[in-house]
N, C-alpha and C positions, 0 to 999 in steps of 0.2 A: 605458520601464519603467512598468507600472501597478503601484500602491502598493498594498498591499491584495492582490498576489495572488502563488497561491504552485501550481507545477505537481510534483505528485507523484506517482510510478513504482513501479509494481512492480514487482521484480525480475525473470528471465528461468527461465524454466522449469527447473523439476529431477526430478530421477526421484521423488520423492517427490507431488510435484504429478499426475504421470501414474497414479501407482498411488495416489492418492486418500486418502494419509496425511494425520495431523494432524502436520504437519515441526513446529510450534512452532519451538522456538531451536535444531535442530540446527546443525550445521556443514556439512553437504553445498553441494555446488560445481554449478554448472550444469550441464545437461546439451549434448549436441550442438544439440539445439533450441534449447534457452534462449538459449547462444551467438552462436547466428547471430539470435535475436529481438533479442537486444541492443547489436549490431552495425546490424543495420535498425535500427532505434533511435535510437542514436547518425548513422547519416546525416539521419534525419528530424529530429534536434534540430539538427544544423548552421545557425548563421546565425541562430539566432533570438534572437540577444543575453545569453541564461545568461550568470550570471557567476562561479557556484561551485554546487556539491555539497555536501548532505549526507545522508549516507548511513544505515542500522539498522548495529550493530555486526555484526551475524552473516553470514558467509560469504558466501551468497547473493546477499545486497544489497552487501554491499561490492563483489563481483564485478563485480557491475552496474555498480555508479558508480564502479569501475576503469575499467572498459573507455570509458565515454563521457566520463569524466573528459578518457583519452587522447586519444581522437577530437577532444574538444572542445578540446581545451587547456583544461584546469581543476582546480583544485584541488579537492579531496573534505575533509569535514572530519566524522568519527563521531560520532554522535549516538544515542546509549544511547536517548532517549526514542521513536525512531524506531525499534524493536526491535517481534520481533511477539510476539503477546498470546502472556502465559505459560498454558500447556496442563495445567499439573499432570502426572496420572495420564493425561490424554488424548495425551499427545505421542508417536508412534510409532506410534498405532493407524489403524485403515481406520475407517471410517464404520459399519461392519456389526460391527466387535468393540468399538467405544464401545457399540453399543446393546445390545450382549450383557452386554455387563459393568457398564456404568451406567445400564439402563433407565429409570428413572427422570430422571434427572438428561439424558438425550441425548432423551428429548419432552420434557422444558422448554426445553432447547436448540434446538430445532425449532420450537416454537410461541412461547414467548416469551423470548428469548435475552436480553434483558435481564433476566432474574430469575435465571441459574442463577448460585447461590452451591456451589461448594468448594473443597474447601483445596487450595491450592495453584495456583488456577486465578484470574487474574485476571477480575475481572468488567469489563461492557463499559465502566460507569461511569469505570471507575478508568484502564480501556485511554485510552479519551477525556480523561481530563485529562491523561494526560501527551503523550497527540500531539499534542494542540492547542495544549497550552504550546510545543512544536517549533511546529508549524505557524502561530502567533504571532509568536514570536518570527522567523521566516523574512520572513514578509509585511511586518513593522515594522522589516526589516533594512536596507532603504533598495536593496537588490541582487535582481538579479533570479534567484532558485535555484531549484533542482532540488530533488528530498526525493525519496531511494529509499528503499522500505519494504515492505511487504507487504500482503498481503490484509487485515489485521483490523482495523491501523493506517486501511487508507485508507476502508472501510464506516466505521467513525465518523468520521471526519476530515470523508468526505462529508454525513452525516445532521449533522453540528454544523452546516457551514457553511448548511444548508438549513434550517437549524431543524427539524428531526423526530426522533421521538421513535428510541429504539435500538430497540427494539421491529421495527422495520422491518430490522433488520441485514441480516437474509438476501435482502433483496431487492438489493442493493447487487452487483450485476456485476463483476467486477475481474479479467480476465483476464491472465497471464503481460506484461508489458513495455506493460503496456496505462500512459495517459497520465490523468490528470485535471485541470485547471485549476480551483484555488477560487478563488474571488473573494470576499472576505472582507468587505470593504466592502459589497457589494451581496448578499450572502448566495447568493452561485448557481454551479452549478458546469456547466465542460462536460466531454463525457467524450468522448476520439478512441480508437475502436476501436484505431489502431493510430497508430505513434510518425508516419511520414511525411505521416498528413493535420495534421498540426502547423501543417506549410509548406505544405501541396499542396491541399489540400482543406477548402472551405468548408463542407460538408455535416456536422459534426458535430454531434452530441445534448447539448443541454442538458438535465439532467436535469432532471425537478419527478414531485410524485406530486399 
């Protein structure tokens, strides 16, 4: 086990993900896709010594770390702080009816996503303290874990462990059941497109800007 570091998953595709919503904290369940991404998944993590789960409260992600819990033999354990960024008035919309309806507020979002303040809509700042306090407290748990979560969670998760500024949010890639590894200690992260080069494959992207 390396001390200092903590690998965190998004959860497995849902209809909402395909049709390009802002899901926030629904409850919607994976779709056919998602399931089978989380399934490859779970055989890609096999063997790599995990020794617990913790999972975002919401539907999704628990699913997720149902499922590889089982595969893996392990125990899952919920974790509110691990939840995705609350959306306000944005949650349930497409990309094209936020900018219809809060034009303003959806090009701040786009150019500098760390400035949009409203009500009811977590900012990135605040997103960031409380995943890091999770992803802290993971790393310094002495146990080598999993942390399922979402897209919004792991774009700051990542820019903290790298030291950069949230400003850069949008650049942050996170696909469906996709893997990242932070490394807390040495501030750097790698990222495996997909769960199996975990074990299989050496070729994967550490990120830097």
């Amino acid at each position: 086990m390396n001390p200092g570091v903590v690998y965190v998953i998004r959860h497995g595709q849902t209809d909402s993900n395909v049709a390009q919503l802002y899901a926030g904290r629904s409850p919607e369940h994976l779709n056919k896709t998602g399931l089978e991404e989380v399934l490859t998944l779970s055989h890609g993590l096999a063997g790599s010594g995990f020794e617990g789960i913790w999972t975002s409260s919401i539907g999704r992600a628990r699913e997720t770390a149902a499922i590889i819990g089982t595969h893996l033999d392990l125990s899952v354990c919920v974790d509110q702080r691990l939840d995705e960024m609350r959306l306000g008035a944005w949650e349930g919309l497409t990309e094209e009816e936020t900018a219809r309806r809060f034009p303003v507020a959806h090009r701040v979002w786009l150019s500098e996503p760390d400035q949009l303040r409203l009500e009811g809509r977590e900012t990135l700042a605040e997103l960031t303290e409380r995943v890091m306090s999770a992803v802290r407290d993971a790393a310094n748990s002495g146990k080598r874990l999993l942390l399922v979560t979402h897209v919004a969670p792991i774009r700051v998760a990542v820019l903290s462990v790298l030291g950069q500024p949230l400003r850069l949010y949008k650049r942050i890639e996170v696909p469906n059941a996709s893997c990242h590894e932070l490394d807390l200690l040495h501030g750097s992260v790698v990222k495996y497109p997909s769960a199996q080069r975990i074990l299989v494959d050496d070729a994967h992207r550490r990120l830097a800007f």
